[in-house]
VOPAGU-2260 file (C-alpha; in pm, 1 decimal, decimal comma):
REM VOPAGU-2260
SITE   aa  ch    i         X         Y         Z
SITE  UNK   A    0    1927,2     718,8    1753,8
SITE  UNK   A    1    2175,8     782,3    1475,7
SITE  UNK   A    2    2029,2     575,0    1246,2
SITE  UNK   A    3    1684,4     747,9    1292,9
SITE  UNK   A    4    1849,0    1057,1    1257,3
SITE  UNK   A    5    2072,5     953,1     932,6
SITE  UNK   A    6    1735,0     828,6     762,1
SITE  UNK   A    7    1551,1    1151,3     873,8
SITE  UNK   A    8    1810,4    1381,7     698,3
SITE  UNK   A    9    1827,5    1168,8     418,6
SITE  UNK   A   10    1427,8    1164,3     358,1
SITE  UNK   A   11    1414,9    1535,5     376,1
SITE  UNK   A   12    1722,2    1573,5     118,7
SITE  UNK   A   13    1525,1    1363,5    -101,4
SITE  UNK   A   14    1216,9    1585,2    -114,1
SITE  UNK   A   15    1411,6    1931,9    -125,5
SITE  UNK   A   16    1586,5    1735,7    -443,9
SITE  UNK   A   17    1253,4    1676,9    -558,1
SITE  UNK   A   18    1081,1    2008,8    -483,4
SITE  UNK   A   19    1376,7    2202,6    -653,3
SITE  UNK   A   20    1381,5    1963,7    -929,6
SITE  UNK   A   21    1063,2    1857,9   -1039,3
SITE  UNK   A   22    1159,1    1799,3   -1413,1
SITE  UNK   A   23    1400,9    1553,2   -1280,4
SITE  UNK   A   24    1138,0    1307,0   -1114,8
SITE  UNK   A   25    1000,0    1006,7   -1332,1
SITE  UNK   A   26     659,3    1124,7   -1449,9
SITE  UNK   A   27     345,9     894,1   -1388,8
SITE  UNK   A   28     272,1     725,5   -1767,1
SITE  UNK   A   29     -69,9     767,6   -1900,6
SITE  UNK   A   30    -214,7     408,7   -1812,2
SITE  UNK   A   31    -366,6     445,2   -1527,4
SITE  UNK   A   32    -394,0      69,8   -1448,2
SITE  UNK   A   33     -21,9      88,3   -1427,6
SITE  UNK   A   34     297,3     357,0   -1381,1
SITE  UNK   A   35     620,3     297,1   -1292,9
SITE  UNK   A   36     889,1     515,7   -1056,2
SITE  UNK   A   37    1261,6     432,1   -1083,9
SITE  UNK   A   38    1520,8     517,0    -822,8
SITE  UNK   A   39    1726,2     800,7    -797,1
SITE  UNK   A   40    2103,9     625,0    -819,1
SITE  UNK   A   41    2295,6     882,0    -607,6
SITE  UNK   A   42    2016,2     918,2    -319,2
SITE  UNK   A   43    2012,0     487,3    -300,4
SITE  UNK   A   44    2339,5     460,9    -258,6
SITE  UNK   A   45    2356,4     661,8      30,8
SITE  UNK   A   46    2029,9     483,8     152,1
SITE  UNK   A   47    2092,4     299,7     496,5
SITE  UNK   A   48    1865,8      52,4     355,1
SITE  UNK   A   49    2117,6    -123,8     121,6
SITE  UNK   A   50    2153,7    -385,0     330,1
SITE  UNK   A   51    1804,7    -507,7     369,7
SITE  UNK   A   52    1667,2    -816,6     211,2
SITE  UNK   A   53    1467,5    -612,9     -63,4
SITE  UNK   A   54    1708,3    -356,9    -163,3
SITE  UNK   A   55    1696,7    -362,8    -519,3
SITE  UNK   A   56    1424,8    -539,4    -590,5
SITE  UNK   A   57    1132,2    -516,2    -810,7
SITE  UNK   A   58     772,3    -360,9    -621,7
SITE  UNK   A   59     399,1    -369,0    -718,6
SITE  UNK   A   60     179,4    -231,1    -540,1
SITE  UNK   A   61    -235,9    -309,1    -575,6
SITE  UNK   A   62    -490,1    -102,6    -428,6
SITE  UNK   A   63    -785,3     169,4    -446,6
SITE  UNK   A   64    -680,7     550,7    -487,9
SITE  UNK   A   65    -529,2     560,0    -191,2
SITE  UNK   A   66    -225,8     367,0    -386,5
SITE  UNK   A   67    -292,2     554,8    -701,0
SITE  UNK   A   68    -333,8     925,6    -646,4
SITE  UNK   A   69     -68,2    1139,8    -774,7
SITE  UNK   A   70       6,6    1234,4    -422,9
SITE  UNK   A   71      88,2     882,7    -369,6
SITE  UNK   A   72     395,2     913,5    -567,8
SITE  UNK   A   73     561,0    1120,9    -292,2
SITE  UNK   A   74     551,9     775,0     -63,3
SITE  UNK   A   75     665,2     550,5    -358,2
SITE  UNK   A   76     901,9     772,8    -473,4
SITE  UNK   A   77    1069,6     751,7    -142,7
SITE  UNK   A   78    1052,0     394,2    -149,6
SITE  UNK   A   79    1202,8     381,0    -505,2
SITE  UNK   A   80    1494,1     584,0    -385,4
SITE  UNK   A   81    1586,6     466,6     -49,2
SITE  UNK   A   82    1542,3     109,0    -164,2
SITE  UNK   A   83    1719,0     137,5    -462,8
SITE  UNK   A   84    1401,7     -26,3    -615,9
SITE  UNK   A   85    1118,3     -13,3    -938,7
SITE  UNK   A   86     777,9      77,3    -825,2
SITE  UNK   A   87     475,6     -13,4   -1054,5
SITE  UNK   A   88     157,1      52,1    -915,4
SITE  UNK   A   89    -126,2    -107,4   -1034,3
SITE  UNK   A   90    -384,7      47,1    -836,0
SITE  UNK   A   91    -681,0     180,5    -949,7
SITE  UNK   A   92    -944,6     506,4    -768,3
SITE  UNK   A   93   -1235,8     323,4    -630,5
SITE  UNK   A   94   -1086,3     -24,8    -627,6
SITE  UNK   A   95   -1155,9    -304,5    -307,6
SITE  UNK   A   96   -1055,2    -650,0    -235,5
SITE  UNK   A   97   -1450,8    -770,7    -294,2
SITE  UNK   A   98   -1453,2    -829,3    -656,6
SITE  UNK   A   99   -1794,6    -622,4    -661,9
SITE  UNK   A  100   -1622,2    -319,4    -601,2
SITE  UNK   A  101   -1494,7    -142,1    -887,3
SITE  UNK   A  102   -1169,9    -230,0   -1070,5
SITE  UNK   A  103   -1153,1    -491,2    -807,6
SITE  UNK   A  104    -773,5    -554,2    -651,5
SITE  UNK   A  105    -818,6    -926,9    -755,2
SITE  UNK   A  106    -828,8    -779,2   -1127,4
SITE  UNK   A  107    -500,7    -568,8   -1086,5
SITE  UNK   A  108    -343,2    -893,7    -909,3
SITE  UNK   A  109    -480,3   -1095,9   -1218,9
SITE  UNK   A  110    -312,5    -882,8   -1497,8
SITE  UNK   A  111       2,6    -841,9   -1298,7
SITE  UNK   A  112     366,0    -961,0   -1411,1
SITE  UNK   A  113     615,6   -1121,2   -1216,3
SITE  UNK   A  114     770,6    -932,1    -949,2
SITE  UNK   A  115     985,7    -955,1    -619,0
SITE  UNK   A  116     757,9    -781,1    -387,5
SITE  UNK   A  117     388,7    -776,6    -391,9
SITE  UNK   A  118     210,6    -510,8    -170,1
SITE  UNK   A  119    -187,9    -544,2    -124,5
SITE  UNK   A  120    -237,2    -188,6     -37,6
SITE  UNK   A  121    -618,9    -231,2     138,2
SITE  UNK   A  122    -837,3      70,9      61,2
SITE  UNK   A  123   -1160,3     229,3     238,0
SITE  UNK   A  124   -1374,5     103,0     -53,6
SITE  UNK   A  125   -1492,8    -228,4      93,0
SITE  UNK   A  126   -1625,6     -70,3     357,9
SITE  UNK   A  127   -1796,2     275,8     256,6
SITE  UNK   A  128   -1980,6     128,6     -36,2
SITE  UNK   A  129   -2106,8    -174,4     225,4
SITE  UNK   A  130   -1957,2    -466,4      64,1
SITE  UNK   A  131   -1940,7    -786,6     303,1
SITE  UNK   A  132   -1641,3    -739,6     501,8
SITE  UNK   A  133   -1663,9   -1131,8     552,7
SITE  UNK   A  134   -1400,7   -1368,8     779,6
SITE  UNK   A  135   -1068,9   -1493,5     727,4
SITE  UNK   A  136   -1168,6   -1849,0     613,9
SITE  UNK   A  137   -1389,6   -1694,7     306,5
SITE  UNK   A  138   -1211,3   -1867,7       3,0
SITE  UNK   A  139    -952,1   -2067,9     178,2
SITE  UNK   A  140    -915,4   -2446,0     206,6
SITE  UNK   A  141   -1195,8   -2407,2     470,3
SITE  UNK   A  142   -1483,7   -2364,6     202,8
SITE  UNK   A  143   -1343,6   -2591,4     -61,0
SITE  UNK   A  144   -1189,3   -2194,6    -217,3
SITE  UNK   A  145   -1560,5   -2131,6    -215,0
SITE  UNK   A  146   -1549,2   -1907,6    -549,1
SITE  UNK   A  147   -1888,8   -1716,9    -439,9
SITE  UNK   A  148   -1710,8   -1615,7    -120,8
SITE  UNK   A  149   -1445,2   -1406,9    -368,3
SITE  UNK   A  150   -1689,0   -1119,2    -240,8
SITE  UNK   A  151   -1652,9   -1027,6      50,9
SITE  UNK   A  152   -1324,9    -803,1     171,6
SITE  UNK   A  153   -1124,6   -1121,5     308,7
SITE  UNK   A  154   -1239,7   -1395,4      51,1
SITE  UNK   A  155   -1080,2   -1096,7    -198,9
SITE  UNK   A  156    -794,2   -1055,7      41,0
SITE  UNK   A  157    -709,9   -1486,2      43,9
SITE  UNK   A  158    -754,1   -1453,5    -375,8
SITE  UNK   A  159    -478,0   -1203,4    -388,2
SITE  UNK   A  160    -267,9   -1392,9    -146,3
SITE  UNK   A  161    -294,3   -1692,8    -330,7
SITE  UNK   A  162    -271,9   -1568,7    -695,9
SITE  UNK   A  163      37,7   -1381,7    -603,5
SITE  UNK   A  164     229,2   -1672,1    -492,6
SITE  UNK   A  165     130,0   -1861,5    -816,8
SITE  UNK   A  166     237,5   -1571,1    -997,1
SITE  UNK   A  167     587,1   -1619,4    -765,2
SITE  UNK   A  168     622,7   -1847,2    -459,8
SITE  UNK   A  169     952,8   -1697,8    -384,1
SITE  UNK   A  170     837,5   -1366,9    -395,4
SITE  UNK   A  171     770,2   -1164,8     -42,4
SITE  UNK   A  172     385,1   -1054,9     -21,4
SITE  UNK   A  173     396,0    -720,3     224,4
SITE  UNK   A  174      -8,4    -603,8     332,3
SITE  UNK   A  175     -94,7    -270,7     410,2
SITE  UNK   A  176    -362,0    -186,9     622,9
SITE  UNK   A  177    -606,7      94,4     539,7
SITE  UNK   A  178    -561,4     432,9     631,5
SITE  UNK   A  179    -796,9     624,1     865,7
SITE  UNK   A  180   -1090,3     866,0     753,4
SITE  UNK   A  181   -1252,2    1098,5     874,2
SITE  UNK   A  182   -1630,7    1141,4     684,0
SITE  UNK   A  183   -1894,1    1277,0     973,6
SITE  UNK   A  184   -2102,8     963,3     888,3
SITE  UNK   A  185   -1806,6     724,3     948,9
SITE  UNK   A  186   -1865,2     452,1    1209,2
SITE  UNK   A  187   -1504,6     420,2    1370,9
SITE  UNK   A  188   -1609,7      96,3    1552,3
SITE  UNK   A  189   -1734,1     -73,8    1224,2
SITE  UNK   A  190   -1427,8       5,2    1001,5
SITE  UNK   A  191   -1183,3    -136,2    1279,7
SITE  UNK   A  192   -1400,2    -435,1    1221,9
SITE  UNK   A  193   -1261,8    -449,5     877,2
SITE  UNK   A  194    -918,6    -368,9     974,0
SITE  UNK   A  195    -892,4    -619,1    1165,7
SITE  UNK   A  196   -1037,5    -879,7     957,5
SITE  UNK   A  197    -722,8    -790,0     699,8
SITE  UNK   A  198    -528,1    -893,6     985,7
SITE  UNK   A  199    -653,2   -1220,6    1016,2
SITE  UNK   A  200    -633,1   -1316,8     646,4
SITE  UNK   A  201    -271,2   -1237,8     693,8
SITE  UNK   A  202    -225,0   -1409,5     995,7
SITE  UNK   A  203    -331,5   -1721,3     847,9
SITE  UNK   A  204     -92,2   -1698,4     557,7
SITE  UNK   A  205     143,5   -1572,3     771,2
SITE  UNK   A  206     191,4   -1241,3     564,9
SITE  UNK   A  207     393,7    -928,8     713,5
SITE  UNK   A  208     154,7    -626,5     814,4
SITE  UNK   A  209     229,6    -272,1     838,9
SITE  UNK   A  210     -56,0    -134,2    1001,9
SITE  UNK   A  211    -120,3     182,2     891,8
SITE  UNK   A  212    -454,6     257,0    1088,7
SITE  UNK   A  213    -266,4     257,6    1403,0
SITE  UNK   A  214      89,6     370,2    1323,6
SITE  UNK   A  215     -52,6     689,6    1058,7
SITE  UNK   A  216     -31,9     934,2    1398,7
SITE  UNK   A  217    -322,4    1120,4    1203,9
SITE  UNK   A  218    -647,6    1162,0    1399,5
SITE  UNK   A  219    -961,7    1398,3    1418,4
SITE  UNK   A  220    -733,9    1692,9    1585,4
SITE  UNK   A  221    -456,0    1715,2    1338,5
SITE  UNK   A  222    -640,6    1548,8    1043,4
SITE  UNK   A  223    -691,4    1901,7     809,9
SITE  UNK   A  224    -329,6    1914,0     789,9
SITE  UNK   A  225    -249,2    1589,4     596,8
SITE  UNK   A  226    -627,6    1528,3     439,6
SITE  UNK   A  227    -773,6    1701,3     162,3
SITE  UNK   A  228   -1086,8    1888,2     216,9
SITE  UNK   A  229   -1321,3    1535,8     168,7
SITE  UNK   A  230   -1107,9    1408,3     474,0
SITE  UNK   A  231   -1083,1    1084,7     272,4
SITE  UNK   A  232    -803,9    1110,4      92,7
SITE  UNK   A  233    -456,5    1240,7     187,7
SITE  UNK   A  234    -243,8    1549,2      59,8
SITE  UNK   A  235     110,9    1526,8       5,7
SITE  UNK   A  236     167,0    1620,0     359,8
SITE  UNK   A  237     -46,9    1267,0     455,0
SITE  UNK   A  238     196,2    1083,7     229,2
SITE  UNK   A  239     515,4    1244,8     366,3
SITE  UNK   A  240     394,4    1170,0     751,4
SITE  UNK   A  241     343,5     818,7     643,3
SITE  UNK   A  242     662,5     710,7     383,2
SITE  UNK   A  243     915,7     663,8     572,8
SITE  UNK   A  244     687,6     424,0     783,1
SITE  UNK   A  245     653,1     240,6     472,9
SITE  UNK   A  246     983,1     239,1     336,7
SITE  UNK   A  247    1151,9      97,3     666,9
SITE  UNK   A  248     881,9    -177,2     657,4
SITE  UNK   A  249     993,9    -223,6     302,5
SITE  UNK   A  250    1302,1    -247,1     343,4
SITE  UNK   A  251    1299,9    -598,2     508,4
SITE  UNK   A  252     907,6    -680,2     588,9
SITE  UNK   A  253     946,8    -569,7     948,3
């Protein structure tokens, strides 16, 4: 109970910092392919996370504009600070993990450096613009890494995974689930379909999942106060419910 308390105290000093100091917060760079946040020095070393197994270490994250939106930066800034770490997101609005939808997350993974943490950041995309949500074995040793099956959602997913750890095989590859909607036309039933085939990819490469659809505590009744008026994407409010979710998943992949 302490320690819940200790982190609570210490999340809220860091946004009062930030709201009462706005010039002082790292300011997302043009590219939009790519912006970087940097700690805040005094807040991580008061950070109860300094003893976790990522403290310190370098993050990318990869997704749609769920990852990307400048409200996003009120999660990653978070993480930057409690974790003591550099966050470059590569994400990019309308991005999936099929590599027919848009600036497809197997692009940003491509053009990626080397870093200690990789997070795969899945967006709604797949799903509302009806690409093939496919099955866990889509480009794995299963097909022969069945090129063709690169996509569909989870043949997208298992390029990521594996392009990554090229990229790094030491380096810790965390998955994010999507986040909920709430579009009149959404079929609730379907989309957990998806979510739970990013699950499975994971499962078989035995890849740490925070899953957001379940553990966001957002749903129709209370949705207008943490999503914008499209009730797709998320206000600053959505990314301060969710952050410190994140950032004690971070902290150790847990």
């Amino acid at each position: 109970m302490k320690r819940i308390l200790w982190v609570t105290a210490l999340v809220l000093a860091v946004w009062t910092m930030g709201a009462q100091n706005p010039a002082g917060r790292p300011k997302r760079q043009s590219e939009p392919t790519s912006h970087t946040l940097r700690p805040d020095t005094l807040i991580a070393q008061a950070s109860p996370y300094r003893a976790g197994k990522n403290f310190g270490k370098r993050i990318a994250v990869f997704g749609g504009s769920l990852s990307v939106n400048r409200e996003s930066d009120v999660a990653k800034q978070l993480w930057a600070d409690l974790l003591g770490a550099e966050v470059v997101t590569y994400g990019v609005g309308g991005a999936g993990f099929s590599l027919q939808q848009g600036y497809s997350i197997q692009r940003q993974v491509d053009t990626a450096g080397v870093f200690d943490v990789y997070v795969l950041w899945a967006s709604t995309n797949d799903f509302t613009h009806g690409r093939e949500c496919g099955s866990w074995k889509d480009y794995t040793e299963y097909d022969g890494f069945n090129p063709e099956r690169r996509s569909t959602q989870c043949g997208g997913i298992n390029y990521c995974i594996r392009t990554l750890l090229e990229k790094n095989p030491r380096a810790e590859i965390y998955f994010f689930t999507s986040l909920r909607f709430f579009r009149s036309d959404a079929d609730p039933e379907a989309f957990s379909a998806y979510i739970q085939a990013q699950k499975d990819c994971c499962a078989h490469y035995g890849i740490p999942v925070l899953d957001q659809y379940h553990l966001q505590g957002v749903n129709r009744f209370n949705c207008k106060e943490f999503y914008k008026k499209d009730l797709l994407h998320m206000t600053e409010e959505g990314y301060r419910r969710i952050a410190p979710v994140q950032a004690a998943f971070l902290a150790n992949g847990r």
